[in-house]
Backbone as a printed PyTorch tensor [residue, N CA C, xyz], in Angstrom:
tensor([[[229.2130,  45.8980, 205.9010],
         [228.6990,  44.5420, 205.7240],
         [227.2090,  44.6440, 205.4010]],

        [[226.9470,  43.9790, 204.1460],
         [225.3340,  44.2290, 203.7230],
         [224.8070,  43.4560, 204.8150]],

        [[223.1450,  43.4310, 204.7200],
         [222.6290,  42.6750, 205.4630],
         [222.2160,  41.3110, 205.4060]],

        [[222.0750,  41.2090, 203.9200],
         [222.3020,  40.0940, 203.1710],
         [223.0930,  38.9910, 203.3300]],

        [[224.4810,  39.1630, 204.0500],
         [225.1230,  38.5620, 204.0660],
         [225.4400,  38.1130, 205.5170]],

        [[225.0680,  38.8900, 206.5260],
         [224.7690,  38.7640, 207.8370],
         [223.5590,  37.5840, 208.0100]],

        [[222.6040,  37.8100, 207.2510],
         [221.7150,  37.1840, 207.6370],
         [222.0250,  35.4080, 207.2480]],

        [[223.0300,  35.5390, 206.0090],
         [223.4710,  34.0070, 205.0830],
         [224.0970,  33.5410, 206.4560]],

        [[225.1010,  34.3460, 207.4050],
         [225.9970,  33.7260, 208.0410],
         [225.3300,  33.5160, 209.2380]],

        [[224.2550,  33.9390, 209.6430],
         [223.1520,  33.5900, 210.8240],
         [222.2290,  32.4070, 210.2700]],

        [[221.9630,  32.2350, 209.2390],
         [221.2290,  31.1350, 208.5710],
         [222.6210,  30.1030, 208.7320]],

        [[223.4520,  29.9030, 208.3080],
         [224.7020,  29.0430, 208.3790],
         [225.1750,  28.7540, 209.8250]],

        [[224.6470,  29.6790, 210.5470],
         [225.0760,  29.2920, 212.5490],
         [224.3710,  28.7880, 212.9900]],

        [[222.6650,  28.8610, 212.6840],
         [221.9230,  27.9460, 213.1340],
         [222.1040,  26.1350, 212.8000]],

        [[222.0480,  26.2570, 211.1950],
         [222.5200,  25.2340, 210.5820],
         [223.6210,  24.3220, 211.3880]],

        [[224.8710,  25.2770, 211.0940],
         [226.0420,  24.5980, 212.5640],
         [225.6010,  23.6610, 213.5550]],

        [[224.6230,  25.0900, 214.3710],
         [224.2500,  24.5520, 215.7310],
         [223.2520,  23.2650, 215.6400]],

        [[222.1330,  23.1920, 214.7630],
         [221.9320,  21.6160, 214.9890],
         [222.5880,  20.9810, 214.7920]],

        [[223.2410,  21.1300, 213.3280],
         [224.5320,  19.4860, 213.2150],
         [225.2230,  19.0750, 214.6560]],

        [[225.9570,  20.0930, 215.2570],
         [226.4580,  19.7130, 216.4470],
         [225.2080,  19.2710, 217.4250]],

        [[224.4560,  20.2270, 217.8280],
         [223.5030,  19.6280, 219.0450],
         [223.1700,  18.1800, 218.5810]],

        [[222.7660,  18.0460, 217.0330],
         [222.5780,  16.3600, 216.7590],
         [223.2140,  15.2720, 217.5260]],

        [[224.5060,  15.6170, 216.9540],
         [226.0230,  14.6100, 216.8880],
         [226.0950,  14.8390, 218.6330]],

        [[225.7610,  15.6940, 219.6370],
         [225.9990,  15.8360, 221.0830],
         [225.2620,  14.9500, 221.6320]],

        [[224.3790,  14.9880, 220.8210],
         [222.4740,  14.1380, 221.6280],
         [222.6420,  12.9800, 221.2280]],

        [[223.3220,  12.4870, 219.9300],
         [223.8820,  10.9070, 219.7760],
         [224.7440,  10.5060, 220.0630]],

        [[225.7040,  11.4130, 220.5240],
         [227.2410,  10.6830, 220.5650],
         [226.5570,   9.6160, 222.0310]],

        [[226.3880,  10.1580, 223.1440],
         [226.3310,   9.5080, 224.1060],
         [225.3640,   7.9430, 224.0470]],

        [[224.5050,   8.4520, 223.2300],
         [223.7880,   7.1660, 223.2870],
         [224.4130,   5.8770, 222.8700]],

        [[225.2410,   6.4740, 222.2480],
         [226.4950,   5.7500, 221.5410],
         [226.9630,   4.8310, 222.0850]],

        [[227.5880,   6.1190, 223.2240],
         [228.4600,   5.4930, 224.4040],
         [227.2420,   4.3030, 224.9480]],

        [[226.2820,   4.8270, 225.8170],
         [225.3000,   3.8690, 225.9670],
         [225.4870,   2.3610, 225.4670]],

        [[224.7530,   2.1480, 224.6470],
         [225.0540,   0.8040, 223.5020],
         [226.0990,   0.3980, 223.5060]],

        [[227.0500,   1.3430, 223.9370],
         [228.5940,   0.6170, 223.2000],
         [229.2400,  -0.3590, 224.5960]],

        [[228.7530,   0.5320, 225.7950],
         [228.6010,   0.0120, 227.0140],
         [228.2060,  -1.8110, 227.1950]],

        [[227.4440,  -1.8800, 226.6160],
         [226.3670,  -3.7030, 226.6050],
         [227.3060,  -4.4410, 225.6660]],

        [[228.1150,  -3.6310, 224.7780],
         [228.5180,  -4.4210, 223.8720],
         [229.6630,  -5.0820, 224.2030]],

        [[230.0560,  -6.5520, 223.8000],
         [231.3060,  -7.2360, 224.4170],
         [232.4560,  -6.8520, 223.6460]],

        [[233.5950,  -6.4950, 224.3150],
         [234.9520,  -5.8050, 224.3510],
         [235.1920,  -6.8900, 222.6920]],

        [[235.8040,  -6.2350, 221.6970],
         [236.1700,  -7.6890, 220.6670],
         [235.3030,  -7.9150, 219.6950]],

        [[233.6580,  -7.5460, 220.2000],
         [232.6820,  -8.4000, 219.7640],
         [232.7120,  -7.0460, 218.1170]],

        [[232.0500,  -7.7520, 217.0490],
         [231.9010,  -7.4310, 215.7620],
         [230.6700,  -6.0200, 216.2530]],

        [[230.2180,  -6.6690, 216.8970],
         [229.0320,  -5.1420, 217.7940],
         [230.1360,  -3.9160, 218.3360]],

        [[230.7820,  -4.0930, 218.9810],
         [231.5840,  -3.2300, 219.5760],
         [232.9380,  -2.4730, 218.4390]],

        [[232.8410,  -3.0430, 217.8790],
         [233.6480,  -2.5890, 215.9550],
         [232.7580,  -1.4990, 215.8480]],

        [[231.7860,  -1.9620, 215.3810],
         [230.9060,  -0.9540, 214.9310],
         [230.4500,  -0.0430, 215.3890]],

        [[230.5520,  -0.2550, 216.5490],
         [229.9400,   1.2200, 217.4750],
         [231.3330,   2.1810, 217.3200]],

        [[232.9070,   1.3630, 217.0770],
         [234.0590,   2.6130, 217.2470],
         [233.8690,   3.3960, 216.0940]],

        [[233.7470,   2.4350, 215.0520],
         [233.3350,   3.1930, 213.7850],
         [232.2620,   4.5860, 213.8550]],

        [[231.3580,   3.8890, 213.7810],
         [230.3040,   5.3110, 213.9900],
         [230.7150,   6.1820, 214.9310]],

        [[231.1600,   5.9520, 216.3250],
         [231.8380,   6.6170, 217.1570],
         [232.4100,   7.9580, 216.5200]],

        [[233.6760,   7.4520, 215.8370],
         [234.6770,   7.9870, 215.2600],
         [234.0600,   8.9650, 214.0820]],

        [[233.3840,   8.4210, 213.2010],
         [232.8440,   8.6890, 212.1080],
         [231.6260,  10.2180, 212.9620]],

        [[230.9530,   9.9190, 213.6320],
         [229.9310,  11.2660, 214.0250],
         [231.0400,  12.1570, 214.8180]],

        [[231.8050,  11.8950, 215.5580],
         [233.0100,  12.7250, 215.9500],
         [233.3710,  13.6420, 214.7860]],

        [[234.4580,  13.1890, 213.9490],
         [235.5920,  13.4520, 212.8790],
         [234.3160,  14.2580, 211.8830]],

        [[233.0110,  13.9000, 211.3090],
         [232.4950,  14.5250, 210.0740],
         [231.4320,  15.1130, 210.3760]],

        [[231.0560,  15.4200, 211.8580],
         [229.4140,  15.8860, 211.6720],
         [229.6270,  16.8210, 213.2060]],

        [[230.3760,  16.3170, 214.4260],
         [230.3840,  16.9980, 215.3070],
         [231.1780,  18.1860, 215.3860]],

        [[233.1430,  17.9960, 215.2700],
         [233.7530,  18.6840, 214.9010],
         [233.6000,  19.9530, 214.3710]],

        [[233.3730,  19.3700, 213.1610],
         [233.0540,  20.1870, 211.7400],
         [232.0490,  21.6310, 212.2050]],

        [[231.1600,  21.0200, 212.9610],
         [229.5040,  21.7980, 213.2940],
         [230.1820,  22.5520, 214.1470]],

        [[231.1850,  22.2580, 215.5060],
         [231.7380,  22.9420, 216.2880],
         [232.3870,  24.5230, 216.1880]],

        [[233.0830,  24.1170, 215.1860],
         [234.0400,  24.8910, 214.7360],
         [233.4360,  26.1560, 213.8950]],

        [[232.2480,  25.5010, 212.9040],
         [231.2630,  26.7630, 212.2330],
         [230.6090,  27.2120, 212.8470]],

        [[229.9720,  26.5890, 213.9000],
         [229.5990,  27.4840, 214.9850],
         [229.5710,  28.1990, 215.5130]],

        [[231.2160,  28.3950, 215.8600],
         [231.8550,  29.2020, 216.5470],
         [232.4520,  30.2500, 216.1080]],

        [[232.6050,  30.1570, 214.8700],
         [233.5180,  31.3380, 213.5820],
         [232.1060,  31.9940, 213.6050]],

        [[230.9050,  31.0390, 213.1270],
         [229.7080,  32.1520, 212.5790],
         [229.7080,  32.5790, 213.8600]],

        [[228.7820,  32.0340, 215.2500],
         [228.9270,  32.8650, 215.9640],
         [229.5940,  33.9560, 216.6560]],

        [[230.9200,  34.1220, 216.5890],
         [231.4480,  35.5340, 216.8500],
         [231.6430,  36.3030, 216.2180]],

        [[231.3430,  36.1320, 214.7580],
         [231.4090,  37.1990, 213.4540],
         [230.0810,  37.5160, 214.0530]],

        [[228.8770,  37.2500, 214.0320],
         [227.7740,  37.8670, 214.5180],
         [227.4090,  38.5320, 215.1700]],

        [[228.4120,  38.5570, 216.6170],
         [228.3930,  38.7380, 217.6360],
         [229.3820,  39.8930, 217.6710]],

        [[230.1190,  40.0400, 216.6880],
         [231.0990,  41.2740, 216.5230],
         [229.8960,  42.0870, 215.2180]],

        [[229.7980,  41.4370, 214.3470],
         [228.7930,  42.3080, 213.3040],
         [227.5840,  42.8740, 213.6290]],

        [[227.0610,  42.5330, 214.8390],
         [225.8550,  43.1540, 215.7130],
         [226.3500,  43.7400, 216.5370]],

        [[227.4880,  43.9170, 217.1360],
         [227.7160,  44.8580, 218.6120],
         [227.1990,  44.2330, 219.3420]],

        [[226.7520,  43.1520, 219.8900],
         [226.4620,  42.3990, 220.7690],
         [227.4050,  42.3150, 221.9960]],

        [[229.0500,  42.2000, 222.0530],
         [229.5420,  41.9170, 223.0000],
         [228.9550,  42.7190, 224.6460]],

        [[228.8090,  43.8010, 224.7580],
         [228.1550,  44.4790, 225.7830],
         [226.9750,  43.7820, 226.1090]],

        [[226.2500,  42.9710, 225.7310],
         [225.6640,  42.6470, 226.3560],
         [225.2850,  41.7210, 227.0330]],

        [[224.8200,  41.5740, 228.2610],
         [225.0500,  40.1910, 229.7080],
         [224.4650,  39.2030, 229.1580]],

        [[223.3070,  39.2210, 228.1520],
         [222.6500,  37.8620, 227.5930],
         [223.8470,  37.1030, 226.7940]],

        [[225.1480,  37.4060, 225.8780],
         [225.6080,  37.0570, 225.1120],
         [226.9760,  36.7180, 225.9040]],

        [[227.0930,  37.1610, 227.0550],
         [228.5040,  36.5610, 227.9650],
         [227.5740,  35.0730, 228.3220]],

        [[226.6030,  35.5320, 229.0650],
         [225.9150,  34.1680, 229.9620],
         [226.0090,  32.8480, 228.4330]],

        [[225.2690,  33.0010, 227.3780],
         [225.6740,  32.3540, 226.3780],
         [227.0320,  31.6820, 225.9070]],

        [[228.1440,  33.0630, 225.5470],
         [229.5000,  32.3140, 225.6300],
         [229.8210,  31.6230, 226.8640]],

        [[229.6020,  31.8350, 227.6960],
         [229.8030,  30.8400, 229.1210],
         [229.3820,  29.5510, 228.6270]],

        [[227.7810,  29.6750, 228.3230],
         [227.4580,  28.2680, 228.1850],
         [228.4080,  27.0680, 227.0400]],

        [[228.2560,  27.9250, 225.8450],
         [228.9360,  27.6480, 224.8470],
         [230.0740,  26.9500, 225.1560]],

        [[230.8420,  28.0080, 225.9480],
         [232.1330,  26.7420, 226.1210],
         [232.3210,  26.3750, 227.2540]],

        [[231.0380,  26.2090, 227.9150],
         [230.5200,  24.4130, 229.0680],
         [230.0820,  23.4620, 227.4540]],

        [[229.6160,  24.2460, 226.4200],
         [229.4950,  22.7750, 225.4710],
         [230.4330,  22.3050, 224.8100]],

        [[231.3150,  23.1700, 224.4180],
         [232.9640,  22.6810, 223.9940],
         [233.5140,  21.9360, 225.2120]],

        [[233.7740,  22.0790, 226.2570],
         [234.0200,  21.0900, 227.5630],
         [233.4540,  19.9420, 227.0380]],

        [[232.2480,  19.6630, 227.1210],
         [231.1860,  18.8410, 226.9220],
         [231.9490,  17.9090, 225.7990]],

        [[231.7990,  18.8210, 224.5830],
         [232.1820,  17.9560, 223.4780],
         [233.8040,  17.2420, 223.3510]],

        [[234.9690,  18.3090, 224.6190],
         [236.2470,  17.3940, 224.6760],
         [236.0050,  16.5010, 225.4680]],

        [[234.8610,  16.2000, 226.5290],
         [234.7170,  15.1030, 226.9810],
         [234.3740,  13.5960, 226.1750]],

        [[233.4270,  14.2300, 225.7120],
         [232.8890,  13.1260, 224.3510],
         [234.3320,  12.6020, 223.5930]],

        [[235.0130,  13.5920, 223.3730],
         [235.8160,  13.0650, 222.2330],
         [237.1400,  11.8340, 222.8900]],

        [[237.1570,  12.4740, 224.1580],
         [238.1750,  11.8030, 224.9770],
         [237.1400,  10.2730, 225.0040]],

        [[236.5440,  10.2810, 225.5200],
         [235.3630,   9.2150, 225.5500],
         [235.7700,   8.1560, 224.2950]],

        [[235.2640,   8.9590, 223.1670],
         [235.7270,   8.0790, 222.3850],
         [236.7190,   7.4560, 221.3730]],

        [[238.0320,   7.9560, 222.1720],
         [239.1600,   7.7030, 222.0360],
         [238.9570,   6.1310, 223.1450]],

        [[238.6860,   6.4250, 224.0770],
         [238.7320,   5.3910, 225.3250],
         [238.0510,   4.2240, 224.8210]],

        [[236.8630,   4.6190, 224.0810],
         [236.1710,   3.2170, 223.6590],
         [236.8120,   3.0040, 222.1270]],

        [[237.7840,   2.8660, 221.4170],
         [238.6200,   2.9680, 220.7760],
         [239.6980,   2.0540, 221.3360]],

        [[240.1380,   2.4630, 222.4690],
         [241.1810,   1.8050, 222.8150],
         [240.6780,   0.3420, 223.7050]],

        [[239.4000,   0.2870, 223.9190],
         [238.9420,  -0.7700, 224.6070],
         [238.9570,  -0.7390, 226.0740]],

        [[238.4600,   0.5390, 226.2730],
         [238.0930,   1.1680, 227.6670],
         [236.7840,   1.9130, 227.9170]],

        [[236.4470,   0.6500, 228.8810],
         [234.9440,   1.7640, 229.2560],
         [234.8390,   2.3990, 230.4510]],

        [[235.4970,   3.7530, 230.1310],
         [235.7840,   4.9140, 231.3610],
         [234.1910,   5.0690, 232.3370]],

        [[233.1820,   4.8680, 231.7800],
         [232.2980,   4.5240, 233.1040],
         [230.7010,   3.9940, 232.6050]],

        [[229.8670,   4.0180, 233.2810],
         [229.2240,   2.7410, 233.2080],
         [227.8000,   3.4270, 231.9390]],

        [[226.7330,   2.7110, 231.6330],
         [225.6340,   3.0350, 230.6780],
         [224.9850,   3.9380, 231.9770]],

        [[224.7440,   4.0360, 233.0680],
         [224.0650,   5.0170, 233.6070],
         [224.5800,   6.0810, 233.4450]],

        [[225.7780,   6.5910, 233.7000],
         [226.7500,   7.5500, 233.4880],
         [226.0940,   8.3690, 232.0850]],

        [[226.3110,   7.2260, 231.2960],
         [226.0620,   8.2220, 229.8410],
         [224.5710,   8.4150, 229.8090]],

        [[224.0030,   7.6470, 230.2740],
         [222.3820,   8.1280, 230.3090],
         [222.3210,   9.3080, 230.7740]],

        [[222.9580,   9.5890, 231.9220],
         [222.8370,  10.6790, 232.7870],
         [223.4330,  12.3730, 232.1100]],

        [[224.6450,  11.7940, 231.6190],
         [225.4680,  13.0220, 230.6530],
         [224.8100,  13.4410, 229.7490]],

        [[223.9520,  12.2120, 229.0160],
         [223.5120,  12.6190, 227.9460],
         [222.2810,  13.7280, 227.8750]],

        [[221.8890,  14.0790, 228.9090],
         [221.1670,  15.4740, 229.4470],
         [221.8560,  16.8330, 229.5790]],

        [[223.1200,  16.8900, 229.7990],
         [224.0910,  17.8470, 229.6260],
         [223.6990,  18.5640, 228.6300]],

        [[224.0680,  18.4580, 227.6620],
         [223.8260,  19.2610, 225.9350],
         [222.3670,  19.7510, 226.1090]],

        [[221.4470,  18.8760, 226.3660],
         [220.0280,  19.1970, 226.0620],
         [219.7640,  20.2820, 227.4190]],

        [[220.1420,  20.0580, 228.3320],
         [220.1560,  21.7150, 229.7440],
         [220.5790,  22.7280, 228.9250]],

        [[222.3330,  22.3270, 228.6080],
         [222.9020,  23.9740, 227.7160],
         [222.3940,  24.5410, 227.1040]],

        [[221.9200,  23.6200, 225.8940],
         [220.7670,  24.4770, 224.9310],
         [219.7970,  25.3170, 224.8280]],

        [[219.0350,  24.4290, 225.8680],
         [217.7760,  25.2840, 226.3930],
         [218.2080,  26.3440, 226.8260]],

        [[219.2960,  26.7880, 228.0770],
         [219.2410,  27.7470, 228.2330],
         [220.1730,  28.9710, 227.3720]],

        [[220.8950,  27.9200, 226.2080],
         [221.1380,  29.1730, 225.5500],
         [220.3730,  29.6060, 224.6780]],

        [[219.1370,  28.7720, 224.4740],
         [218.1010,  29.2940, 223.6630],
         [217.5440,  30.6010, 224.0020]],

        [[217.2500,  29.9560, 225.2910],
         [216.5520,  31.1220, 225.8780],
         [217.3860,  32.6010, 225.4470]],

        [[218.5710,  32.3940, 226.3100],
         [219.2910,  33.9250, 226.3470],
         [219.3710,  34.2560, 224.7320]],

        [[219.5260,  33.3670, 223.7470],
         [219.3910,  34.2320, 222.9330],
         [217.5350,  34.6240, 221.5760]],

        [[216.9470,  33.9970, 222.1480],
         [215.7330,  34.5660, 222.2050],
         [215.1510,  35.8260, 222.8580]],

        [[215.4730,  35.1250, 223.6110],
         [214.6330,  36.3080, 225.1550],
         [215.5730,  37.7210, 225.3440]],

        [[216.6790,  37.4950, 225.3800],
         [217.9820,  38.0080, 225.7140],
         [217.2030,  39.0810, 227.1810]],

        [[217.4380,  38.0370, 227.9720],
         [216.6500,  38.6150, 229.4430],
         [217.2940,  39.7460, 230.0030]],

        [[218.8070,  39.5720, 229.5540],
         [219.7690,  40.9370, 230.5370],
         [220.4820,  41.1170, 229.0720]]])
């Protein structure tokens, strides 16, 4: 494998990883807003829409390249041996958790259910932004 091409598919994982961290850091706010909005109301339409719409074309999507680039990388570097890149996949899929929560979420506000209240999502919506950081770190720093 040239290096050239390692490096396209590490340029393409970062890429991934914001689209998703984006769509993680908005979905909830989502929820938020969608919370105030009355069950019916032409406001609450629109929030399923976008809902649905940052789900299905921007979160997903980012998920999934993410995850292909990242373990081709992670196999094309010999990385697996090492403890910085388990602690990472750990995190990683606490953010896939994360993101089947979201998605269940907004199936629920879809169906005209608000599984729990605007503090809730205020509060979740810190989730993604903890993971990150610390998978930044480990893979910056790569401490162990």
């Amino acid at each position: 494998m040239s290096e050239d091409v390692y490096l396209w598919i590490k340029a393409l994982h970062v890429i991934a990883v914001i689209a998703w961290m984006a769509g993680m850091l908005y979905l909830p706010r989502l929820f938020v807003y969608h919370c105030e909005a009355e069950i019916g109301s032409k406001q609450s339409e629109t929030f399923k829409i976008m809902e649905r719409r940052l789900l299905k074309a921007i979160i997903n999507p980012a998920m999934i390249v993410t995850w292909l680039a990242g373990l081709y990388l992670a196999w094309a570097g010999h990385w697996f041996t090492f403890g910085w890149l388990h602690v990472k996949l750990a995190l990683v899929l606490a953010m896939s958790g994360v993101h089947g929560f979201f998605s269940r979420w907004v199936k629920d506000f879809a169906a005209d259910r608000r599984p729990y209240s605007q503090k809730f999502f205020r509060i979740i919506n810190e989730v993604p932004t903890v993971l990150m950081m610390i998978i930044v770190v480990m893979v910056i720093v790569k401490p162990f």
